[in-house]
Short mmCIF file of the C-alpha atoms (twelve columns), coordinates in Angstrom:
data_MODEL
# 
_entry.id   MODEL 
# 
loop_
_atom_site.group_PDB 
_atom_site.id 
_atom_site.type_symbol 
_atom_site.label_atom_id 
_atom_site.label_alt_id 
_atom_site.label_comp_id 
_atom_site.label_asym_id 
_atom_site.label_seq_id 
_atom_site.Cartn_x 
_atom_site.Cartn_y 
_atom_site.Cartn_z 
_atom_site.pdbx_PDB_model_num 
ATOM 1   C CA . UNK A 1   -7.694  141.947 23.237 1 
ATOM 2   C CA . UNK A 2   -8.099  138.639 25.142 1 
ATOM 3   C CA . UNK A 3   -11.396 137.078 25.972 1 
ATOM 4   C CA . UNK A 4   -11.188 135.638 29.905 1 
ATOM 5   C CA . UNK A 5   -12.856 132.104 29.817 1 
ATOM 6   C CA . UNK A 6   -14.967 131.959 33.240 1 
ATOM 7   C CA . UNK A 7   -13.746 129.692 35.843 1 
ATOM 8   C CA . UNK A 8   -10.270 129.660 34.682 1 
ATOM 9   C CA . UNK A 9   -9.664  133.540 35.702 1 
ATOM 10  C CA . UNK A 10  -7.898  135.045 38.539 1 
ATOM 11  C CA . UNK A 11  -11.371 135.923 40.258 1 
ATOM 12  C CA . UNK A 12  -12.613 132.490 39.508 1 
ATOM 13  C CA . UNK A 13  -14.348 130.574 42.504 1 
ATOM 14  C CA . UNK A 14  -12.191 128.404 44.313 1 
ATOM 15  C CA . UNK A 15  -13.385 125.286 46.269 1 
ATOM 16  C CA . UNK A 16  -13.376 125.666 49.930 1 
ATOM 17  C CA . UNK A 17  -10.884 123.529 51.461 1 
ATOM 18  C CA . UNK A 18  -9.899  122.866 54.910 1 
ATOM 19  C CA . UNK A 19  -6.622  124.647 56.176 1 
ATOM 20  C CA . UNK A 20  -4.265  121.586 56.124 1 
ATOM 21  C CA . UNK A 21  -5.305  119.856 53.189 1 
ATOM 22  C CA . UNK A 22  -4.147  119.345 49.914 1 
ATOM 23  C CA . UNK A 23  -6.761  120.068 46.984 1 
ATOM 24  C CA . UNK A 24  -6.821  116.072 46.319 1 
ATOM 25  C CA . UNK A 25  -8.964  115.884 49.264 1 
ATOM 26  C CA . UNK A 26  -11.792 117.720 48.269 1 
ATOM 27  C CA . UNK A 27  -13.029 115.338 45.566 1 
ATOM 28  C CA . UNK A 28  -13.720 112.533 47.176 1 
ATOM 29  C CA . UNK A 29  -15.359 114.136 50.056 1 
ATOM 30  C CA . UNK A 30  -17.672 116.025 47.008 1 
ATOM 31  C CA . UNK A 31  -18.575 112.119 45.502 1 
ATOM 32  C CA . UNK A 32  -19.080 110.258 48.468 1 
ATOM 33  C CA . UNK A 33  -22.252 109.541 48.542 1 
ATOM 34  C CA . UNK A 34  -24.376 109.818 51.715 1 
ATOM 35  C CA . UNK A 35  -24.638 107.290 54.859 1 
ATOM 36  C CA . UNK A 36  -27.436 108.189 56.236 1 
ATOM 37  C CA . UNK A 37  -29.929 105.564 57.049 1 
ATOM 38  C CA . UNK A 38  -33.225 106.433 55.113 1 
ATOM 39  C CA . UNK A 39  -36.851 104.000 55.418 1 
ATOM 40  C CA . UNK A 40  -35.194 100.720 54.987 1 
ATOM 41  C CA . UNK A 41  -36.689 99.004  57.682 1 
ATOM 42  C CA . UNK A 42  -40.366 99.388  55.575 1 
ATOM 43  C CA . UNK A 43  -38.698 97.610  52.942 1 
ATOM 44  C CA . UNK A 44  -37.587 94.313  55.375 1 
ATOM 45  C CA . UNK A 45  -41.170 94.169  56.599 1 
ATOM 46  C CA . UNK A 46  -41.986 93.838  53.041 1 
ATOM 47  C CA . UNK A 47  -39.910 91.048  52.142 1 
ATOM 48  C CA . UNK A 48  -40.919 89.264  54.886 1 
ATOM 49  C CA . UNK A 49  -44.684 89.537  54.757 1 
ATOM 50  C CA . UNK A 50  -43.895 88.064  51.238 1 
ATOM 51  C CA . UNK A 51  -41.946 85.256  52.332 1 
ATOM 52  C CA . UNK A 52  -44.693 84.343  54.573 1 
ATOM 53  C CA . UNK A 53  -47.252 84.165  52.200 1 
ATOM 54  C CA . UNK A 54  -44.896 82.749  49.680 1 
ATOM 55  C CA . UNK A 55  -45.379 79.598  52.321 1 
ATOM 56  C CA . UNK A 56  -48.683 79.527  52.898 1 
ATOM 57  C CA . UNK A 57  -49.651 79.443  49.213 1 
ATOM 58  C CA . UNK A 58  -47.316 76.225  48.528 1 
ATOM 59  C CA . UNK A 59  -49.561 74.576  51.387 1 
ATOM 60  C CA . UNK A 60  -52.832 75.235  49.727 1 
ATOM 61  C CA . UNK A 61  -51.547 73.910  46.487 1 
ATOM 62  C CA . UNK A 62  -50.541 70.551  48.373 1 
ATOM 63  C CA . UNK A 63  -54.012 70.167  49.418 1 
ATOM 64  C CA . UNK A 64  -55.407 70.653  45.710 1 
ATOM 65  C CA . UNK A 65  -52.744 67.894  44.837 1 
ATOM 66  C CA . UNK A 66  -53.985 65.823  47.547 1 
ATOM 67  C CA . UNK A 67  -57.282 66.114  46.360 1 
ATOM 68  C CA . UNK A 68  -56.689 65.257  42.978 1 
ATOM 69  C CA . UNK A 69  -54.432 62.240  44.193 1 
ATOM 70  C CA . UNK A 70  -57.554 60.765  45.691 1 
ATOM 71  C CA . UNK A 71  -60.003 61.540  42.491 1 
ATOM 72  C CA . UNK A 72  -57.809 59.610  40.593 1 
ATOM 73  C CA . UNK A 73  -57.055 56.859  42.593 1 
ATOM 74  C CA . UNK A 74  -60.923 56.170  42.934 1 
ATOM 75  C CA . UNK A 75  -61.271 56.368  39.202 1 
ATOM 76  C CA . UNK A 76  -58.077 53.719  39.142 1 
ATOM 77  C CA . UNK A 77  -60.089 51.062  41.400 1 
ATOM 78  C CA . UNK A 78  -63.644 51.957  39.413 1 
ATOM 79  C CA . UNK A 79  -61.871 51.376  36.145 1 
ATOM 80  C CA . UNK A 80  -60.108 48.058  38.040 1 
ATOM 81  C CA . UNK A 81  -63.358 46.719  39.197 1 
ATOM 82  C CA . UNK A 82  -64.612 46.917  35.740 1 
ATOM 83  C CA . UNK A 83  -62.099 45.677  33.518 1 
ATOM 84  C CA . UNK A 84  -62.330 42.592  35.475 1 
ATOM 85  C CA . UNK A 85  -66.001 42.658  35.494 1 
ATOM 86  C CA . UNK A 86  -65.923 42.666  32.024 1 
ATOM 87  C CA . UNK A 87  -63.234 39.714  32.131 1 
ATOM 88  C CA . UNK A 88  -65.048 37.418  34.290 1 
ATOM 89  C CA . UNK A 89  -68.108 37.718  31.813 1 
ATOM 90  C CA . UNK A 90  -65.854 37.250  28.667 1 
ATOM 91  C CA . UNK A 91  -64.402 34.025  30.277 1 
ATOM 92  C CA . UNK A 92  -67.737 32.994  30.978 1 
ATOM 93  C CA . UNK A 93  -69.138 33.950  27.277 1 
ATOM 94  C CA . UNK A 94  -65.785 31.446  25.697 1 
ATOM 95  C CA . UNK A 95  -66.616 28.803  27.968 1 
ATOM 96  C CA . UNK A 96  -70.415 29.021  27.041 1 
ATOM 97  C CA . UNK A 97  -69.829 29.509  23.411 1 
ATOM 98  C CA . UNK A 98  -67.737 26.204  23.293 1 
ATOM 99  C CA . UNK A 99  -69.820 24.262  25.138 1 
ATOM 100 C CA . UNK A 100 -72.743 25.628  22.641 1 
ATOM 101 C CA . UNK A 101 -70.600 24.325  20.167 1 
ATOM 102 C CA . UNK A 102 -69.788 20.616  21.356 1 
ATOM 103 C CA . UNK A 103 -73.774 20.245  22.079 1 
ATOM 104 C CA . UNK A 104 -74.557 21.711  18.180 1 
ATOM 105 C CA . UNK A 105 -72.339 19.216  16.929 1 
ATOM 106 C CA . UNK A 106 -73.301 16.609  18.930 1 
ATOM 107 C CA . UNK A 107 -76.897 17.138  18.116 1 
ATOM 108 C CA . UNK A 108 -75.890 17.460  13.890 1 
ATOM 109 C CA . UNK A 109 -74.659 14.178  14.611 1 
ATOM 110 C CA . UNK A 110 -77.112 12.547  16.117 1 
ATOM 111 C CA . UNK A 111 -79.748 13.613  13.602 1 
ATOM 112 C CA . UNK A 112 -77.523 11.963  10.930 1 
ATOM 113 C CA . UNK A 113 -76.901 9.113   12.246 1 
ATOM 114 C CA . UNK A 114 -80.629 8.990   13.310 1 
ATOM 115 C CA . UNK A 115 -81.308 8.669   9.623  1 
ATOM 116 C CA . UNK A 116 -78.666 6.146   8.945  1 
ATOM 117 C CA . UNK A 117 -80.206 4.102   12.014 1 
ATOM 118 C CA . UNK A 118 -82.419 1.627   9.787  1 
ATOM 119 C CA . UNK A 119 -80.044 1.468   7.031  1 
ATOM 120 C CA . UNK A 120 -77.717 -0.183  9.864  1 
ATOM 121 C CA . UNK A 121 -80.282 -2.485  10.965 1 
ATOM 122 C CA . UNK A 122 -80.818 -3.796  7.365  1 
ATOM 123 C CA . UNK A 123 -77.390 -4.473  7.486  1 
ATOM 124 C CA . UNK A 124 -77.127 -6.344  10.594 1 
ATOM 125 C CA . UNK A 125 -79.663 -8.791  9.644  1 
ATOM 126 C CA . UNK A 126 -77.779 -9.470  6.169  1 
ATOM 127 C CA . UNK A 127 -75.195 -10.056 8.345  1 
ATOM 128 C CA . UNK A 128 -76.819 -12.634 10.768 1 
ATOM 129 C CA . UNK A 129 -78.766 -14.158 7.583  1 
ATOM 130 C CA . UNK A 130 -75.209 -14.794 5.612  1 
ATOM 131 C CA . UNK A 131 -76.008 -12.332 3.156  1 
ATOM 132 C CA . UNK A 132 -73.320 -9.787  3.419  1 
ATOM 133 C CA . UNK A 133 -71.505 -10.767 0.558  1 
ATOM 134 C CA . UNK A 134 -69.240 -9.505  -2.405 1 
ATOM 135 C CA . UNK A 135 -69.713 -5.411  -2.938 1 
ATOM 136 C CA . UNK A 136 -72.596 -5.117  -0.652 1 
ATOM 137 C CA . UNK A 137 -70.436 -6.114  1.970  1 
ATOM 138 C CA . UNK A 138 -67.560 -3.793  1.101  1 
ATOM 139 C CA . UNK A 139 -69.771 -0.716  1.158  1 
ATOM 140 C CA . UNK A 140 -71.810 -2.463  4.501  1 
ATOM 141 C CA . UNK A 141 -68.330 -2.136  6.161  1 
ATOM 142 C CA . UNK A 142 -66.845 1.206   4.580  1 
ATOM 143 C CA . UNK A 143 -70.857 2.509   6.214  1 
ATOM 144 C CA . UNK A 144 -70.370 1.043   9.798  1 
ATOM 145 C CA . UNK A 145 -66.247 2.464   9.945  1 
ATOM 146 C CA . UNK A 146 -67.642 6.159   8.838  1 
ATOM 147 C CA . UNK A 147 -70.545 6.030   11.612 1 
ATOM 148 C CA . UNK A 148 -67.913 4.676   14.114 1 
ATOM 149 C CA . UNK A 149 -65.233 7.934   13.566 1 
ATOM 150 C CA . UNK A 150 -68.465 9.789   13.659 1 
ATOM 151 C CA . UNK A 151 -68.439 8.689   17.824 1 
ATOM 152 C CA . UNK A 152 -71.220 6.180   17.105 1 
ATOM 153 C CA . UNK A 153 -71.578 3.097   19.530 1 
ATOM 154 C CA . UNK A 154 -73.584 0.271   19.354 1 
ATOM 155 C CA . UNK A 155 -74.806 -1.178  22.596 1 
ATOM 156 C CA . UNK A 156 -77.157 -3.795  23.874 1 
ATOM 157 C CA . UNK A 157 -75.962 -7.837  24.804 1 
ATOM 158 C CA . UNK A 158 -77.721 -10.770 25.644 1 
ATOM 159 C CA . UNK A 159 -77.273 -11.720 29.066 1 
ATOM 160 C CA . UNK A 160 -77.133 -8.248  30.902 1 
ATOM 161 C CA . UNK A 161 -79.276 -7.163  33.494 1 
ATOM 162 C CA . UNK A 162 -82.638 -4.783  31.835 1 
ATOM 163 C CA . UNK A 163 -81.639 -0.996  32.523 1 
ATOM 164 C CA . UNK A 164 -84.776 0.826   31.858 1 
ATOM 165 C CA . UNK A 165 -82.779 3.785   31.159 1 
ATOM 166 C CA . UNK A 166 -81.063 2.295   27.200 1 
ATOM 167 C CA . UNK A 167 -83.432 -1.040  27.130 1 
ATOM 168 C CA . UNK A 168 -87.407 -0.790  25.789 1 
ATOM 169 C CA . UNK A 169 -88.796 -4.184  27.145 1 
ATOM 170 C CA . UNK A 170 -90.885 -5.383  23.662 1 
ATOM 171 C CA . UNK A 171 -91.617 -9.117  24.859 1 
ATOM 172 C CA . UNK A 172 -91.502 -10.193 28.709 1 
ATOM 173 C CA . UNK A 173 -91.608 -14.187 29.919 1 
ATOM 174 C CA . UNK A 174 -90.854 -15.924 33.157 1 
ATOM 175 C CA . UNK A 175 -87.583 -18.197 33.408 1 
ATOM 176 C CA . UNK A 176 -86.223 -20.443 36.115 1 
ATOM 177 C CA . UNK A 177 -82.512 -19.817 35.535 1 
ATOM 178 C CA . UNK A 178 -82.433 -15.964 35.604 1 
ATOM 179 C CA . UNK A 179 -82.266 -14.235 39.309 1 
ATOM 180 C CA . UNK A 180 -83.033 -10.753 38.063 1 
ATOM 181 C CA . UNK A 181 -84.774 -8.956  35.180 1 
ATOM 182 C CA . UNK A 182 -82.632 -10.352 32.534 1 
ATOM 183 C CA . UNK A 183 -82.475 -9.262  28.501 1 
ATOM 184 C CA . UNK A 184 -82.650 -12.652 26.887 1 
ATOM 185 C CA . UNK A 185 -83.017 -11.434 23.177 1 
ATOM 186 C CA . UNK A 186 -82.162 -8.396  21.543 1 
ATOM 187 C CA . UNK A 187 -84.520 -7.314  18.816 1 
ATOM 188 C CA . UNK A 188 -83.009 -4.922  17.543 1 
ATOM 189 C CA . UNK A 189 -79.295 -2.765  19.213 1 
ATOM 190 C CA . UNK A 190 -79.488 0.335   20.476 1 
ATOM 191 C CA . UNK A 191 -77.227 2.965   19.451 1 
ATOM 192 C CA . UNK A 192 -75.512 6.342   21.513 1 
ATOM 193 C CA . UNK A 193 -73.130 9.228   21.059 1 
ATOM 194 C CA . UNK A 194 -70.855 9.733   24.004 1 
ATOM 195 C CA . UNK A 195 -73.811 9.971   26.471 1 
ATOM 196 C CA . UNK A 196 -76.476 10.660  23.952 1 
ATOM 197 C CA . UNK A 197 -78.764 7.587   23.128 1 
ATOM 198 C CA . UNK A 198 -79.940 8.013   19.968 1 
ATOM 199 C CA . UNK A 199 -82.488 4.588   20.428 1 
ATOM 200 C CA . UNK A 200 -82.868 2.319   23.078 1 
ATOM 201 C CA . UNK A 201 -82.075 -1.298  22.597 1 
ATOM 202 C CA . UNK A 202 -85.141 -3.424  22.068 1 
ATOM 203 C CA . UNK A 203 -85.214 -6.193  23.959 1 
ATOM 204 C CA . UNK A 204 -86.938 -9.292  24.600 1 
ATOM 205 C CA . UNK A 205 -86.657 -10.026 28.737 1 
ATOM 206 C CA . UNK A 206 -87.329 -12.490 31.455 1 
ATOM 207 C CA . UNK A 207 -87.883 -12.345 35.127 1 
ATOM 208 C CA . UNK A 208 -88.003 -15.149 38.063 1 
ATOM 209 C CA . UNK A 209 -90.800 -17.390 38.044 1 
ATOM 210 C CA . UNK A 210 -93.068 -16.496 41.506 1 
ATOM 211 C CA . UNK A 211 -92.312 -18.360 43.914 1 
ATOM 212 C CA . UNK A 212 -89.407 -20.064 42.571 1 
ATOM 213 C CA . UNK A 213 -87.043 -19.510 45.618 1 
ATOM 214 C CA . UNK A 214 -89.892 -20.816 47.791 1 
ATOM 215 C CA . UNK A 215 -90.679 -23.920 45.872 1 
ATOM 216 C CA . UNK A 216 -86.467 -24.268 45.957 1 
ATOM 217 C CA . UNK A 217 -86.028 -23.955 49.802 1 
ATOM 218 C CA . UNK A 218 -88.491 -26.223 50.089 1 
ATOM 219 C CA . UNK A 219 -87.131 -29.069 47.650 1 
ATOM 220 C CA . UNK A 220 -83.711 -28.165 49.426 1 
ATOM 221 C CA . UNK A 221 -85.815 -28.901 53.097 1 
ATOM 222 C CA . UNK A 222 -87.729 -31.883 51.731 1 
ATOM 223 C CA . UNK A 223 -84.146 -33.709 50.223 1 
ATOM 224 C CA . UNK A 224 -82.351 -33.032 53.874 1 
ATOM 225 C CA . UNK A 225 -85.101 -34.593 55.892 1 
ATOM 226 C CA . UNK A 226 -85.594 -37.324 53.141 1 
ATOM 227 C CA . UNK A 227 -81.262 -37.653 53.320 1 
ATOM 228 C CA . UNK A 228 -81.374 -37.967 57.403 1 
ATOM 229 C CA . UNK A 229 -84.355 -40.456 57.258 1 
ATOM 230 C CA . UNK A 230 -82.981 -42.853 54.745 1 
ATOM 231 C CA . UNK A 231 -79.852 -42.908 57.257 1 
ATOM 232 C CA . UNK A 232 -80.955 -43.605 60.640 1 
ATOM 233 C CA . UNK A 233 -82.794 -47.138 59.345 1 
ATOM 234 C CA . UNK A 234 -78.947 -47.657 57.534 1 
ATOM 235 C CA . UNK A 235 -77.558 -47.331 61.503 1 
ATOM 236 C CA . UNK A 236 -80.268 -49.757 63.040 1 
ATOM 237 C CA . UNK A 237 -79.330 -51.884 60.016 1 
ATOM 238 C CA . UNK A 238 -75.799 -52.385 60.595 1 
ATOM 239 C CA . UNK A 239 -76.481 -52.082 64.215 1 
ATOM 240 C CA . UNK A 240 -78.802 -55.189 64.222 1 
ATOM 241 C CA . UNK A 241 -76.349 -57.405 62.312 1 
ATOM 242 C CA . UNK A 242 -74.344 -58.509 64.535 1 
ATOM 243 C CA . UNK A 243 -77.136 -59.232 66.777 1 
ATOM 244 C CA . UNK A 244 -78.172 -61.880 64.301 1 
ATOM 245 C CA . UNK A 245 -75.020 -62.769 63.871 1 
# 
């Protein structure tokens, strides 16, 4: 006895199929899927409310940029400004510092030399007195060539017109052959460091006699008239010969 699997008997089910048509044509008409039209316009709305805010969100975020863009350029100039704040003053500091340093040195100097001041006078007058002789002279010499590297200058001549600005006036006469305030002697040389002066020059000096120019003129005055005098009788003289004759 024989078991009937279902579906594969005589009275199994048979698809329906249109009068004219092979069985082939049922099974794609059975997996076709359907054409209707269901809510897809909903979804197209969607998308483009999206896309519209998806531009106005960009736009925001530009401004934020913007904003920032600005914040840090002003921070760029502040930052500018001060860095060459800062290297104005440093540039002023260096030149300050080295001028400090030329006016520390100069005035290091001067104290030195300062000291060394009557040892150079002593000198000078063995000098003038013939006295600078043998080893003291050596050593006089060797002193003056170190004080002279040093920038020391010795100043102060005979002759030159009294500046009351390097000369101290210690004696003061009258004299007949000097048209100014004139140094006649020096008593003792002044000495200065670039501009510095260490000491004055001491100086003996000598000024017109008063009234010398006046007495002058007038000797000058008195000689023409005496001159034009002495030659009109010389005229009548040699005028008055030959009237004799």
């Amino acid at each position: 006895m024989t078991e009937e699997t279902p579906g594969f008997g005589e009275n199994a089910e048979k698809p329906d199929v249109p009068s004219g048509a092979t069985p082939d044509d049922a099974a794609p008409q059975a997996a076709e899927p359907s054409t209707e039209e269901g809510p897809a316009a909903p979804a197209g709305d969607a998308s483009k409310t999206s896309a519209q805010s998806a531009q106005s969100a960009p736009s925001a975020q530009d401004v934020g940029l913007v904003a920032q863009l600005d914040q840090v350029r002003t921070a760029l100039g502040e930052r500018t400004a001060d860095l060459q704040r800062l290297q104005a003053e440093y540039q002023n500091y260096r030149r300050r510092v080295e001028r400090d340093k030329v006016t520390v040195k100069e005035i290091a100097a001067a104290n030195l030399l300062s000291e060394l001041l009557p040892t150079l006078d002593d000198v000078g007058r063995a000098r003038e007195h013939g006295e600078l002789v043998g080893g003291f002279k050596s050593v006089a010499e060797a002193l003056e060539t170190v004080v002279a590297k040093m920038g020391l200058q010795q100043f102060g001549k005979e002759g030159e017109p009294f500046d009351p600005t390097i000369h101290e006036a210690l004696m003061h006469s009258y004299a007949p052959d000097v048209t100014e305030t004139t140094c006649v002697a020096i008593l003792q040389p002044g000495y200065r460091i670039g501009e510095r002066t260490i000491r004055p020059a001491r100086v003996a000096v000598a000024e017109p006699q008063p009234g010398a120019q006046t007495v002058k003129g007038d000797a000058e005055a008195t000689g023409t008239a005496a001159s034009t005098d002495s030659a009109e009788p010389a005229e009548d003289k040699e005028t008055g010969g030959p009237d004799e004759g």
